[in-house]
KOLTIGU-432078 format. One record per residue (C-alpha): residue in one letter; chain; residue number from 1; x, y, z. Coordinates in nm, 2 decimals. Layout:
REM KOLTIGU-432078
<node><res>a</res><chain>A</chain><n>NUM</n><u>X</u><v>Y</v><w>Z</w></node>
...
REM end
This chain:
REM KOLTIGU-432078
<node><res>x</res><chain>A</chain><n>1</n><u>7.42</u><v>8.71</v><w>8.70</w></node>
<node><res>x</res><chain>A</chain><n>2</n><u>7.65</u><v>8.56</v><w>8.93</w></node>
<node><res>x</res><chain>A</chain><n>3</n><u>7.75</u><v>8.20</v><w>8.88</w></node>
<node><res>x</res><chain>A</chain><n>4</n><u>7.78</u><v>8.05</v><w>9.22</w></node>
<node><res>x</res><chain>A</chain><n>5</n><u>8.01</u><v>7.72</v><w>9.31</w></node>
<node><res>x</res><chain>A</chain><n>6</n><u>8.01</u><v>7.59</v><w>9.65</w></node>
<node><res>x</res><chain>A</chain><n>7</n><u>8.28</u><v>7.30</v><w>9.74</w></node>
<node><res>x</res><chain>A</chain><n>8</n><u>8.18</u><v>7.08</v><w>10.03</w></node>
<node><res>x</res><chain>A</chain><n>9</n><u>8.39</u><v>6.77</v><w>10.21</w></node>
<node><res>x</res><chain>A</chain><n>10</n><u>8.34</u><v>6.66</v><w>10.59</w></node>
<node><res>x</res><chain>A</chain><n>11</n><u>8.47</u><v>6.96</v><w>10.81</w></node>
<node><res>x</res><chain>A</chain><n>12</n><u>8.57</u><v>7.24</v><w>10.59</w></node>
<node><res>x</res><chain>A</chain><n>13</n><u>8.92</u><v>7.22</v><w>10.67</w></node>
<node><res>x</res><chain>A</chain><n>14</n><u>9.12</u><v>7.00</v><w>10.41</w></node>
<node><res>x</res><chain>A</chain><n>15</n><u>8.96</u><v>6.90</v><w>10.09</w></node>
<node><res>x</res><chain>A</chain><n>16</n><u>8.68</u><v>7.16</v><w>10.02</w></node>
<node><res>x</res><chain>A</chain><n>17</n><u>8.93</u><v>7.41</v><w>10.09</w></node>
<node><res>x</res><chain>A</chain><n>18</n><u>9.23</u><v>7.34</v><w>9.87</w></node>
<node><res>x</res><chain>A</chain><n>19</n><u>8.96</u><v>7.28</v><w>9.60</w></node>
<node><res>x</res><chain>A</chain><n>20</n><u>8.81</u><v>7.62</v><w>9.68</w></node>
<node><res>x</res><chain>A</chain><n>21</n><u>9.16</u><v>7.78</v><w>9.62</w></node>
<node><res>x</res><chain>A</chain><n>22</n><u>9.25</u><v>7.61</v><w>9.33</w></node>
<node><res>x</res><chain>A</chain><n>23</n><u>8.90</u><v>7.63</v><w>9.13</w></node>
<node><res>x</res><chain>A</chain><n>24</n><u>8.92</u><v>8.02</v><w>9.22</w></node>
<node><res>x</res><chain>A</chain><n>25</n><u>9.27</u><v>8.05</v><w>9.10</w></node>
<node><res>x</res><chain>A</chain><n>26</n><u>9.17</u><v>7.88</v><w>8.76</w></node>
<node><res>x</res><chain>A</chain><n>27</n><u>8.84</u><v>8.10</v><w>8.77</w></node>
<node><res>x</res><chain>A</chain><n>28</n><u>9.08</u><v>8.42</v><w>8.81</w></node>
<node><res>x</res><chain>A</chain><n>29</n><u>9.35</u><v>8.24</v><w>8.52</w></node>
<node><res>x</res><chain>A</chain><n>30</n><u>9.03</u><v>8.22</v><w>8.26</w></node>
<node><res>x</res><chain>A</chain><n>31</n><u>8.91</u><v>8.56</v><w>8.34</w></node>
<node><res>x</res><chain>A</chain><n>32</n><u>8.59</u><v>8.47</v><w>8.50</w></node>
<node><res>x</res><chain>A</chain><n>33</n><u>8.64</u><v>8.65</v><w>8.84</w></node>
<node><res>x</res><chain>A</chain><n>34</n><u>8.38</u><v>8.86</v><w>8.84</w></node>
<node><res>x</res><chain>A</chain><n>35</n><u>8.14</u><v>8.55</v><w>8.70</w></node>
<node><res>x</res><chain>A</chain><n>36</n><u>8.19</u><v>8.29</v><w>8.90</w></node>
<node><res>x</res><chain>A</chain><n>37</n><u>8.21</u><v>8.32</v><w>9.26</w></node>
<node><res>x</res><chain>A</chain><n>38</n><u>8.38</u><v>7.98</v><w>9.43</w></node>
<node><res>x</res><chain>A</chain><n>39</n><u>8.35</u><v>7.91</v><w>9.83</w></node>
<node><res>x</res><chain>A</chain><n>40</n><u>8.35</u><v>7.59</v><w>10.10</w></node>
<node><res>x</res><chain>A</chain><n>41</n><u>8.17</u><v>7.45</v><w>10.33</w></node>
<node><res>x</res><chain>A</chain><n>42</n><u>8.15</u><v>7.13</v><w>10.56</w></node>
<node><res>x</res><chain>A</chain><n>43</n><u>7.88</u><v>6.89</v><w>10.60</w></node>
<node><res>x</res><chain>A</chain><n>44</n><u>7.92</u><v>6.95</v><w>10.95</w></node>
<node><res>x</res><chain>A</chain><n>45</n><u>8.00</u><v>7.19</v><w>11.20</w></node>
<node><res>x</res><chain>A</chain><n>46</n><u>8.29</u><v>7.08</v><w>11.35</w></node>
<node><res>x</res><chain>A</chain><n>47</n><u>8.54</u><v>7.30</v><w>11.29</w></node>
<node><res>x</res><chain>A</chain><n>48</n><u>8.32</u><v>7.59</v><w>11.20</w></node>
<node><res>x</res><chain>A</chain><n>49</n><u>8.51</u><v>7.86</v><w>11.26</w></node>
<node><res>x</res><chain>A</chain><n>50</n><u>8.84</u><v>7.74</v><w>11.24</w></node>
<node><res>x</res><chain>A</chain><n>51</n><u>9.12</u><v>7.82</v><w>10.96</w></node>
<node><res>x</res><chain>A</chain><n>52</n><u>9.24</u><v>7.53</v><w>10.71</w></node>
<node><res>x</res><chain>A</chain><n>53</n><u>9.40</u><v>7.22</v><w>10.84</w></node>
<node><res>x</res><chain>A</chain><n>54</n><u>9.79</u><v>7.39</v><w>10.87</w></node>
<node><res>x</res><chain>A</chain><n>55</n><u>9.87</u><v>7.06</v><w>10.57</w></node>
<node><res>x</res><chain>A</chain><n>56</n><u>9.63</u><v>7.25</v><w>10.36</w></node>
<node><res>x</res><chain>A</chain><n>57</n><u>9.76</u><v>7.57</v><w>10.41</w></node>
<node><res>x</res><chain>A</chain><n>58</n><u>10.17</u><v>7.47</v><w>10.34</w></node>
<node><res>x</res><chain>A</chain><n>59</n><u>10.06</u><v>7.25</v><w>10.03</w></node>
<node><res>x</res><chain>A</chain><n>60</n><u>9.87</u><v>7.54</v><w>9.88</w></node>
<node><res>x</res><chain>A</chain><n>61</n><u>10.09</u><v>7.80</v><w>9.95</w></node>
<node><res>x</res><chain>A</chain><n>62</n><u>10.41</u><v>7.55</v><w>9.79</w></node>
<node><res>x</res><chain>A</chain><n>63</n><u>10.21</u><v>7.54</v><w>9.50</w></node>
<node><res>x</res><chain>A</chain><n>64</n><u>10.15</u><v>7.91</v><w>9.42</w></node>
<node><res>x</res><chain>A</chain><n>65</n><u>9.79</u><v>7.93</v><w>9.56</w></node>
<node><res>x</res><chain>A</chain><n>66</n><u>9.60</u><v>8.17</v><w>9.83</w></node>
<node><res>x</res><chain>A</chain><n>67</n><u>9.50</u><v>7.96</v><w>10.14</w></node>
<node><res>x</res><chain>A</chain><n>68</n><u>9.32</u><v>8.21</v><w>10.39</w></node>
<node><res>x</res><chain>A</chain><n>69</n><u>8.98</u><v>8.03</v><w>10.52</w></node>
<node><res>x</res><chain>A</chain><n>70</n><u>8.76</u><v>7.98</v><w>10.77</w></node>
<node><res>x</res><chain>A</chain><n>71</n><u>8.54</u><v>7.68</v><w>10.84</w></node>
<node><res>x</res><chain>A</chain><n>72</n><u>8.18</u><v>7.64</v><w>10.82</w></node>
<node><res>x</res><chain>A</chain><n>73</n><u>7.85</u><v>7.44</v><w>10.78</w></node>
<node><res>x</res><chain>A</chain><n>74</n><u>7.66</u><v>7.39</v><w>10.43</w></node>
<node><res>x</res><chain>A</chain><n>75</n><u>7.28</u><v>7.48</v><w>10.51</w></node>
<node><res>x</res><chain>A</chain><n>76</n><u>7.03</u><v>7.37</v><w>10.31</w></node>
<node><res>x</res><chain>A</chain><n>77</n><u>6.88</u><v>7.70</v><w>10.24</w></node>
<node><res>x</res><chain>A</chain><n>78</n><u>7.21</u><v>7.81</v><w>10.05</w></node>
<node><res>x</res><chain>A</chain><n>79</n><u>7.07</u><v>7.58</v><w>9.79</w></node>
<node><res>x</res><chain>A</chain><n>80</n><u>6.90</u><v>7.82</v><w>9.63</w></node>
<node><res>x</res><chain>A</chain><n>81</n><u>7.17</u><v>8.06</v><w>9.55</w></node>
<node><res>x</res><chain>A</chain><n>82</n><u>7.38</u><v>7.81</v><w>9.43</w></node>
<node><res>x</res><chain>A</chain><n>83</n><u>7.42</u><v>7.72</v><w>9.06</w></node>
<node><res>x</res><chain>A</chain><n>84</n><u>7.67</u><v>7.38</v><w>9.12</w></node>
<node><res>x</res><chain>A</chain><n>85</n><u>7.75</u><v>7.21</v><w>9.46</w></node>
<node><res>x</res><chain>A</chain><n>86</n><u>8.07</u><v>6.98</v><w>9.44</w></node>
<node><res>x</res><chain>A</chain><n>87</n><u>8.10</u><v>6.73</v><w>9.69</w></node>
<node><res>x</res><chain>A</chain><n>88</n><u>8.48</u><v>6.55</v><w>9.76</w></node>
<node><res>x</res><chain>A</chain><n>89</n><u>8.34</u><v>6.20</v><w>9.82</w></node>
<node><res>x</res><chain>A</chain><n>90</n><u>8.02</u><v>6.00</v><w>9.83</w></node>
<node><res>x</res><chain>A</chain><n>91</n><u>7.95</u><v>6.06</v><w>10.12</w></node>
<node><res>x</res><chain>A</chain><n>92</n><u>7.90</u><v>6.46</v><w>10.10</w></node>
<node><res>x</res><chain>A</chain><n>93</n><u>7.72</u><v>6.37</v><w>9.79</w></node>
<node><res>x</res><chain>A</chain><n>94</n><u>7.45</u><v>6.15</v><w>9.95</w></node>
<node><res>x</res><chain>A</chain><n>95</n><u>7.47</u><v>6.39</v><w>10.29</w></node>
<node><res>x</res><chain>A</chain><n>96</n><u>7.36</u><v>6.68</v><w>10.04</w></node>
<node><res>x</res><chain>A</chain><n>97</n><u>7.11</u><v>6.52</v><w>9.82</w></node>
<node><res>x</res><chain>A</chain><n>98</n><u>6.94</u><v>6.42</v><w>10.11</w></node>
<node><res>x</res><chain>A</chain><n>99</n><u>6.98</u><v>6.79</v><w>10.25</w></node>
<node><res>x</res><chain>A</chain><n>100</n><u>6.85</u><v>6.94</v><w>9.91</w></node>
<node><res>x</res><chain>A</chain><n>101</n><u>6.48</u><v>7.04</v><w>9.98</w></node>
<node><res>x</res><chain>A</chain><n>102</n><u>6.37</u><v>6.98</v><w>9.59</w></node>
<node><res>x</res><chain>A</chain><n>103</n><u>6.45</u><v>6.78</v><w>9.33</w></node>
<node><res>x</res><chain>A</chain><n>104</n><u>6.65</u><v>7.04</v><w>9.08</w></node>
<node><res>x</res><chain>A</chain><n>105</n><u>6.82</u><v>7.14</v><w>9.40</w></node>
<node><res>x</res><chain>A</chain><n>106</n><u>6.96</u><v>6.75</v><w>9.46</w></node>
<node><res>x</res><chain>A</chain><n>107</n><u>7.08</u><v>6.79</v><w>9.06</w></node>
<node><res>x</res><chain>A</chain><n>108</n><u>7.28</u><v>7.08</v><w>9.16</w></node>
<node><res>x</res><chain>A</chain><n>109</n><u>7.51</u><v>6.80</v><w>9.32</w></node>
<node><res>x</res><chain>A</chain><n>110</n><u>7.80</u><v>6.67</v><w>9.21</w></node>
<node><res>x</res><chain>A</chain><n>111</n><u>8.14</u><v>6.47</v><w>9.26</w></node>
<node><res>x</res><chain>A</chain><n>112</n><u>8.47</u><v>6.72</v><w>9.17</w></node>
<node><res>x</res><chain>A</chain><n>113</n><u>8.63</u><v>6.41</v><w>9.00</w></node>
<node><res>x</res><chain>A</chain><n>114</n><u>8.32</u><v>6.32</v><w>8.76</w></node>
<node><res>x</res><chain>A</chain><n>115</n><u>8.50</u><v>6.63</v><w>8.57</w></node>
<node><res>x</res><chain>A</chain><n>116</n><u>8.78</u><v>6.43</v><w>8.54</w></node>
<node><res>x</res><chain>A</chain><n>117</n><u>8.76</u><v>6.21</v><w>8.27</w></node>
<node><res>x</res><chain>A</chain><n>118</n><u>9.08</u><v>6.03</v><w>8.39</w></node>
<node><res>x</res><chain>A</chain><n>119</n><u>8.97</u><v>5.94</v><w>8.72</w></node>
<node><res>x</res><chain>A</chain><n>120</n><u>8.92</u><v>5.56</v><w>8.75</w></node>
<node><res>x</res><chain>A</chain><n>121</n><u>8.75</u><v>5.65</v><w>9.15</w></node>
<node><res>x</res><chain>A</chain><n>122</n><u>8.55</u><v>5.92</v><w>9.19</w></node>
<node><res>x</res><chain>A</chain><n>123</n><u>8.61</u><v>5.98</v><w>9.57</w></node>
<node><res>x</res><chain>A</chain><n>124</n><u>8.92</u><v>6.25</v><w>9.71</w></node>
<node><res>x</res><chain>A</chain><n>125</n><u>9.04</u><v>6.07</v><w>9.99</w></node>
<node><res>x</res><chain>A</chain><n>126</n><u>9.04</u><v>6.24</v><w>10.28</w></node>
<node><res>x</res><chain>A</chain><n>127</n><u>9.40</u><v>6.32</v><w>10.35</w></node>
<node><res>x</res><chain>A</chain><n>128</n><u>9.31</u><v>6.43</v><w>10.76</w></node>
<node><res>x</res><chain>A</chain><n>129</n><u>9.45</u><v>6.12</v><w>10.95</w></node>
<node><res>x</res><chain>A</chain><n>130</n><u>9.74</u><v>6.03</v><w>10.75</w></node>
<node><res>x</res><chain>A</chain><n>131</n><u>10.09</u><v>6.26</v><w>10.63</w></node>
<node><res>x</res><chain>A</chain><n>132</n><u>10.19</u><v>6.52</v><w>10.43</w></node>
<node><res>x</res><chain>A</chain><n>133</n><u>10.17</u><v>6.29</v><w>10.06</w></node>
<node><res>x</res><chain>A</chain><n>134</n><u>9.78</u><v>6.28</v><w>10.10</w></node>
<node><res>x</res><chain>A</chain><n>135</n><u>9.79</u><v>6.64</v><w>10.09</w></node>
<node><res>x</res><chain>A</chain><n>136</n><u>9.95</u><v>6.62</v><w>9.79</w></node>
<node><res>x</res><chain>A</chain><n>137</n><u>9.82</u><v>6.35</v><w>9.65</w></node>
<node><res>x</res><chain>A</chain><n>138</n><u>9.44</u><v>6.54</v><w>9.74</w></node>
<node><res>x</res><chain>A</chain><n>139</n><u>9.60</u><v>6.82</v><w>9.55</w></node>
<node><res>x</res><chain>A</chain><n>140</n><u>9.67</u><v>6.65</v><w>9.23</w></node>
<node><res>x</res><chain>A</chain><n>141</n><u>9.32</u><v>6.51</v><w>9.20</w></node>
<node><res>x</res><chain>A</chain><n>142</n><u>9.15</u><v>6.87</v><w>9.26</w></node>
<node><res>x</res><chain>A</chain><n>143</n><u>9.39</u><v>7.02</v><w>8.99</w></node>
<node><res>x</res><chain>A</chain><n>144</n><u>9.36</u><v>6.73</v><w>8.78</w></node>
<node><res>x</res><chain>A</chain><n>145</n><u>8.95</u><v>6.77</v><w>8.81</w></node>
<node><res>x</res><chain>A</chain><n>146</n><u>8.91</u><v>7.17</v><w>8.81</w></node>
<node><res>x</res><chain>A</chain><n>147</n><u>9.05</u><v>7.17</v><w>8.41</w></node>
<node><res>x</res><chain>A</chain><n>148</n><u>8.68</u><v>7.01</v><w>8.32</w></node>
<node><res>x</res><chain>A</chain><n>149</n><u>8.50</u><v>7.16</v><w>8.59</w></node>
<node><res>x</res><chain>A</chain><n>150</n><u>8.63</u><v>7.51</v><w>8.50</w></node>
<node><res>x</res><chain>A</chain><n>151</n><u>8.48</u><v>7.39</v><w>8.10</w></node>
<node><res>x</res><chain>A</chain><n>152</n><u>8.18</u><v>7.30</v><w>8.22</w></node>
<node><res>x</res><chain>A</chain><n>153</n><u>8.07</u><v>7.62</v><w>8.42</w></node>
<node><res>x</res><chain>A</chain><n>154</n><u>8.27</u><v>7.85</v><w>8.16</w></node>
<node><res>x</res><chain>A</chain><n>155</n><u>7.98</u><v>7.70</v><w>7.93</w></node>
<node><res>x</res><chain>A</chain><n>156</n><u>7.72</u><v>7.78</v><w>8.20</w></node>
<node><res>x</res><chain>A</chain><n>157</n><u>7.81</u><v>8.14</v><w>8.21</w></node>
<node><res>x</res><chain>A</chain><n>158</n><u>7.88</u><v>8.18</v><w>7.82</w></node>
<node><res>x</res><chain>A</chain><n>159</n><u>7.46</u><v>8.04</v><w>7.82</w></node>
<node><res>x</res><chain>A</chain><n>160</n><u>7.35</u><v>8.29</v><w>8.03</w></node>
<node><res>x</res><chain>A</chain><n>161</n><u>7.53</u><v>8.55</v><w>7.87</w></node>
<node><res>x</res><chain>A</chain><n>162</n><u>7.39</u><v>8.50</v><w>7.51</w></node>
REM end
């Protein structure tokens, strides 16, 4: 069975994205590809549609990873085919606990930078209004958190496995 990882900031088009690349390349680097499947969303529509913020896209593709994307909306009825939703700030996590229709559902929730164990804030700033070193600076913090998160769902799949 599928282990299934959805990333989720404000409008799909900056954070959630770059996370989504880099928690897939680690995903591929581990040998998990065909375990774990790793995707995006936005807590709102705004740029549904749309491809990744063009900052996104040239940090990502300096950095060695894959950057094709297209926006959308989290739903709340994708909770149930989700093992783990990672939100970027508070704000996405409160947005989709509140969306969760049950209880085990709101527990799927969870801040990208809880997993690391470095991180003295827990929020990625969202690097939209400001210049290129937020991108960065966003990048080094998803990087920095996907080396726990990729240990914790690793465990997740090795469970369901034995």
């Amino acid at each position: 069975m599928t282990y299934r990882v959805c990333f989720v900031c404000t409008g799909n088009i900056c954070r959630s994205p770059m996370a989504e690349s880099v928690f897939r390349a680690r995903v591929e680097e581990a040998g998990l590809a065909g375990a774990v499947e790793v995707d995006s969303a936005g807590t709102g529509g705004w740029h549904e549609g749309d491809g990744a913020d063009p900052r996104t896209t040239a940090v990502l593709e300096e950095h060695g990873y894959a950057s094709g994307h297209t926006a959308r909306q989290f739903r709340a009825s994708w909770f149930a085919a989700l093992d783990l939703v990672i939100a970027l700030d508070e704000g996405h996590l409160r947005a989709l606990r509140a969306l969760a229709p049950t209880p085990e559902d709101a527990a799927k929730v969870r801040l990208l930078r809880s997993y690391d164990p470095a991180a003295d804030d827990l929020d990625v700033p969202d690097p939209y209004y400001g210049g290129m070193d937020g991108f960065e600076e966003c990048l080094e913090m998803v990087e920095a958190a996907s080396e726990g998160l990729l240990a914790a769902v690793s465990e997740s799949v090795e469970e369901r496995a034995a």
